[in-house]
C-alpha positions as a printed NumPy array, in Angstrom:
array([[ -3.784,  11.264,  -0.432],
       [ -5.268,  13.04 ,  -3.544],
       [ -1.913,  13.109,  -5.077],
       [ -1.656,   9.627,  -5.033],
       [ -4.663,   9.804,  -7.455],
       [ -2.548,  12.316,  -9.887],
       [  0.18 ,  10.176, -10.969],
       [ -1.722,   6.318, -11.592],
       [  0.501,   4.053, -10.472],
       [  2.58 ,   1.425, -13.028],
       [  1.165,  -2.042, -13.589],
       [  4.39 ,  -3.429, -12.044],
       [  3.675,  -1.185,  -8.763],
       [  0.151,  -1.929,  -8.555],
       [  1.361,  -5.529,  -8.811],
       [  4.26 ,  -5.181,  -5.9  ],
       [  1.164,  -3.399,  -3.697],
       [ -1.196,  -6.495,  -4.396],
       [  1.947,  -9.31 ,  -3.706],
       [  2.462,  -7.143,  -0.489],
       [ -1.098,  -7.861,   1.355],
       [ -2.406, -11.247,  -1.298],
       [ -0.578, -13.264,   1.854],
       [ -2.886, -11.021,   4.484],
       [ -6.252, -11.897,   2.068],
       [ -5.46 , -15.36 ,   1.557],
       [ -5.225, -15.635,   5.671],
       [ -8.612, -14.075,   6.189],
       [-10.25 , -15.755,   3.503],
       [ -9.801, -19.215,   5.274],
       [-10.417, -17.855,   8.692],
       [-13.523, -18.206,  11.299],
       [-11.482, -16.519,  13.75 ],
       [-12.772, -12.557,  13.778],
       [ -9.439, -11.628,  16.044],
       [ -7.23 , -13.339,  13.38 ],
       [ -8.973, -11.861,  10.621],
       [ -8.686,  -8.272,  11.982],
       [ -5.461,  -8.626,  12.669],
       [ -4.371,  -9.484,   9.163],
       [ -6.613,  -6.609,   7.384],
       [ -4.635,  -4.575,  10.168],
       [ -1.456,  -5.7  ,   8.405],
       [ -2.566,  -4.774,   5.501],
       [ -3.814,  -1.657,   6.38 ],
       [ -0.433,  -1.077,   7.516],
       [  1.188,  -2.293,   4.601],
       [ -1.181,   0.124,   2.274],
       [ -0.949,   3.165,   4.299],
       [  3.205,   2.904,   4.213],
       [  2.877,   2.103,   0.45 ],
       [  0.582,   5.522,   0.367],
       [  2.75 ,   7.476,   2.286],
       [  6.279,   7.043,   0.265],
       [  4.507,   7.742,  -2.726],
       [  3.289,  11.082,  -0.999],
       [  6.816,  12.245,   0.173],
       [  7.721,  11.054,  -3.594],
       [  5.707,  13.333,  -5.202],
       [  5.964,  15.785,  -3.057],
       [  9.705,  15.461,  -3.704],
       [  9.119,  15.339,  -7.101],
       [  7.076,  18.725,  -7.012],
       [  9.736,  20.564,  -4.732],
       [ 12.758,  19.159,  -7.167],
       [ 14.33 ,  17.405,  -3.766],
       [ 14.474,  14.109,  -5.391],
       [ 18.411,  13.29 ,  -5.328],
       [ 18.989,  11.241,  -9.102]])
């Protein structure tokens, strides 16, 4: 996860990221229902942690020279 901090991300990714989970906040910000709420931050949980982990094996690619261009 520390190389995620290496390389900042572009304003257009950090911008796919947020569109990716806004749907997820927007659902628990209306909510009263803790079940519903937890499931949607575990959606975006989800959602983050996959977002983290490509840009892991991409740097990681990018370190090895394994990236195919």
């Amino acid at each position: 996860m520390a190389k995620i901090l290496d390389v900042p991300y572009t304003e257009r990714e950090k911008m796919a990221i947020f569109e990716s989970i806004d749907g997820d906040i927007a659902r628990i910000s209306v909510s009263d229902d803790m079940q519903e709420i937890l499931c949607h931050l575990n959606f975006a949980v989800d959602r983050l942690t996959s977002v983290a982990y490509s840009r892991i094996v991409e740097l990681t690619e990018e370190k090895n020279g394994t990236i195919d261009t």
